[in-house]
Structures are given as structure tokens and as C-alpha cells.
C-alpha positions in Angstrom: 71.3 -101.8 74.2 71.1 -105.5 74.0 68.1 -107.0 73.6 68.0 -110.0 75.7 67.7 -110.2 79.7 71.0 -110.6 81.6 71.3 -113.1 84.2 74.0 -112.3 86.7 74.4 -113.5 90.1 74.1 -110.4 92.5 73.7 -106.8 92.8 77.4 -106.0 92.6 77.0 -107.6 88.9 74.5 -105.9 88.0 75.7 -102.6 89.0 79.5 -103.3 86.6 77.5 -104.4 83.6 75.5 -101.2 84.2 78.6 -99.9 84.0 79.7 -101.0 80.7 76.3 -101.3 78.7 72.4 -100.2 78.5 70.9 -104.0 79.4 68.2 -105.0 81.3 69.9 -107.6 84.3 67.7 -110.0 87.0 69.9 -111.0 89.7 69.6 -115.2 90.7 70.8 -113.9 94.0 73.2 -117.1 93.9 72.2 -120.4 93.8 69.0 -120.2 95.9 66.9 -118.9 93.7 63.5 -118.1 94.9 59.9 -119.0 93.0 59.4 -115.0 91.9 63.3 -114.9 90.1 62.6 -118.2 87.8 59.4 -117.1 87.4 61.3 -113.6 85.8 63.5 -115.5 84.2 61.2 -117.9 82.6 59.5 -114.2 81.4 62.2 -112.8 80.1 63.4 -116.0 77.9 60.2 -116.2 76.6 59.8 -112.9 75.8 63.2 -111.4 75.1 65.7 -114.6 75.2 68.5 -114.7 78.3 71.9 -114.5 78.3 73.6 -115.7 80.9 76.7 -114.3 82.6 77.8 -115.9 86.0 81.2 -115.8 88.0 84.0 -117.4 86.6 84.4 -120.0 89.8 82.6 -123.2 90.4 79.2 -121.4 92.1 78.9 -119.4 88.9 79.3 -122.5 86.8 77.0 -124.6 88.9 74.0 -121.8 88.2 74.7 -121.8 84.8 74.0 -125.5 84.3 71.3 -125.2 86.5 69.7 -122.6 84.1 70.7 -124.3 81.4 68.9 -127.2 81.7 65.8 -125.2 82.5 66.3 -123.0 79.4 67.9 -124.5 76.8 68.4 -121.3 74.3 69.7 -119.4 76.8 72.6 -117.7 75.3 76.3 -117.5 77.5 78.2 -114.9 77.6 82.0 -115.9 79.2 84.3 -113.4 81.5 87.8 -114.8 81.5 88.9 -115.7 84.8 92.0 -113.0 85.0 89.6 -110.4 83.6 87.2 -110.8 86.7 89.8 -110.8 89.6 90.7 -108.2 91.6 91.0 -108.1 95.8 91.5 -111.2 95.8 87.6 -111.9 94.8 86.2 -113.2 91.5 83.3 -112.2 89.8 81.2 -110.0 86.9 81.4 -107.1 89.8 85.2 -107.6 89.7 85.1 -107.0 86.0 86.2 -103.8 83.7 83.2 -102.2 81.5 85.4 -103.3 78.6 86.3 -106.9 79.6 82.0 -107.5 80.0 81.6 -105.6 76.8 83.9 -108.0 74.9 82.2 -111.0 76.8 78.9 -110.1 75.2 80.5 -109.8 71.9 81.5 -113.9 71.7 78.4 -114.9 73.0 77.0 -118.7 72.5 74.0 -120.9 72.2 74.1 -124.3 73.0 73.6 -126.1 70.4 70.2 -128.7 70.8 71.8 -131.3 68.0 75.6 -131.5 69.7 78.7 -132.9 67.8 81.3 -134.6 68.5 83.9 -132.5 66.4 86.7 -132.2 68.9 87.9 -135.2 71.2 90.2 -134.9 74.7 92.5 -136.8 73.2 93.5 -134.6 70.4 93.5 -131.6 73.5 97.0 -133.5 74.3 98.3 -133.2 70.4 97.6 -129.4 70.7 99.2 -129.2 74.1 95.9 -128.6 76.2 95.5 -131.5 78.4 98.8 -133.2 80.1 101.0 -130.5 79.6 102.8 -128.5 82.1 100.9 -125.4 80.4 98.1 -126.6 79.2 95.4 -124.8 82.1 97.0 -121.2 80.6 96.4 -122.0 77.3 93.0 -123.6 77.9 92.1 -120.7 79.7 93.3 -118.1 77.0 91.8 -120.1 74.4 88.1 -120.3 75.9 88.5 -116.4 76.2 89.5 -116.1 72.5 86.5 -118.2 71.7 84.0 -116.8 73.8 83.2 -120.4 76.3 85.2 -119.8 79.0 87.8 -121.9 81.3 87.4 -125.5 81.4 89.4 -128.8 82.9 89.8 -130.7 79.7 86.4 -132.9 79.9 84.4 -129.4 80.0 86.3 -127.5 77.7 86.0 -130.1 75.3 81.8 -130.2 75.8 81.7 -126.6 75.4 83.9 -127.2 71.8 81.4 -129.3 70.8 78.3 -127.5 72.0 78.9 -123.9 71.2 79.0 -124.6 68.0 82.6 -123.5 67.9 84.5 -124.3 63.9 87.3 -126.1 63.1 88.5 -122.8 61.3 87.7 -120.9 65.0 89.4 -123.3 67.3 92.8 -123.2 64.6 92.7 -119.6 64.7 92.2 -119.1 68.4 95.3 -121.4 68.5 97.4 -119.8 66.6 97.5 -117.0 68.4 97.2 -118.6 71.5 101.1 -118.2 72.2 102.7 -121.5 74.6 104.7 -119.8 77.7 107.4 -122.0 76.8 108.4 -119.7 73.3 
């Protein structure tokens, strides 16, 4: 059982991560989120802590920001974009027990003090930004790490925010293989 709340986006979500652990969920309902859910929400992260686990599409990321800002020790949990697809729909619901089981086990805080460890620039000398590859790999990478897909800007932010190493990032790259070998 874990011991914070998950926040998921719908019903469907909560059923899969039912599915695949003991956890208590709220559902946001999407982006709408009425008085009585942040009200739940604001309950749960101060009694228990949050981790939140959206869609991996643009809604999903826009209601994680949004309850990010309002609670900033929230902790993430990322489902990799071709782990959460199936009928042509994306989300936790889509989901196997196992691939939300290994989200949970990468899961991030936010750091409050971030760094500036990793640049966009030096995503181009590693072949993820400007390269005709460089979406795959930054989208197998964030799995590896546990932050997710990204365009370059983002991926980079979450680098620097999650707290993610030097040591971690090399590693995750390594055996990251390119498509071209």
C-alpha cells in the first residue's frame, strides 16, 4: 500500500491503478475541478502527501501544473506515453498494472531550490533536441528516469527540477539505444 493519495484524472484511472496496487485515489474529474475535490486534495497533502499521476497528453500535463503550483510537494509519478495507449486513446485507464506499478517506483518531488544542472543546448550534443530522433529518445529517456515526455524546453525543466543526477541522466543514456544503430 502506498502511503500517499493518488491524484488521477477519472474513474477509468482509478479503477487500473486499483488494478495494479492497494492506494487510496481522488479523481480531479479533469480540469474542472470542483470546490469539494481541492478541498480533498488539499486534505490528503496535508495529511498523507499526493502523488500525482495524470494522462500522458497535454490535458493531463495542464492539471498537473495546475496542481503543482497549488501544492508544491506533491510528488509525480510518470506513465510513458507508449505504455498508456491502447484503442487509439491515452491515459492511466489505458495503462497495464505493471506499467503504473513501475511509474510509482521512479517517483519525483520538485525540487523548491531548482538548478540549472542541465542546459537545451547540451540536449543537441547528446542527440535530444534537433535530431531526426531525438522525440524517441527523449521520450525513452524521461521513462528511464521517471519525468516523463517533454519537447526539449520541458524536458530540460524537469532535469533540473526532479532532482535528476548527473550519474542518472548518463546512465539512462547509455542505455537509451539511438534507432539509427
Amino acid at each position: 500500500m502506498i502511503k500517499e493519495v493518488l491524484i488521477v484524472e477519472g474513474k477509468s484511472d482509478i479503477a487500473a491503478v486499483k488494478r495494479a496496487i492497494d492506494a487510496e485515489c481522488i479523481e480531479t474529474g479533469g480540469f474542472h475541478f470542483s470546490r469539494r475535490t481541492l478541498q480533498n486534495i488539499a486534505a490528503a497533502y496535508k495529511r498523507r502527501g499526493i502523488i500525482i499521476l495524470t494522462d500522458p497528453d497535454s490535458a493531463g500535463e495542464n492539471i498537473r501544473n495546475f496542481l503543482s503550483k497549488k501544492f508544491p510537494l506533491a510528488k509525480h509519478a510518470y506513465i510513458p506515453r507508449d505504455e498508456a495507449t491502447a484503442n487509439d486513446d491515452v491515459g492511466v485507464e489505458q495503462a497495464s498494472p505493471e506499467s503504473i506499478r513501475k511509474a510509482l517506483s521512479k517517483v519525483r518531488t520538485l525540487e523548491i531550490n531548482t538548478r540549472e544542472d542541465f542546459t537545451a543546448a547540451e540536449m543537441v550534443d547528446y542527440n535530444l533536441a534537433g535530431g531526426v530522433d531525438s522525440s524517441r529518445l527523449r521520450d525513452k529517456i524521461g521513462a528511464a528516469l521517471g519525468i516523463g515526455y517533454g519537447n526539449v524546453k520541458t524536458f530540460v525543466r524537469r532535469l533540473n527540477n526532479y532532482g535528476v543526477t548527473r550519474a542518472e541522466f548518463m546512465e539512462a543514456l547509455k542505455n537509451v539505444t539511438p534507432i539509427n544503430s
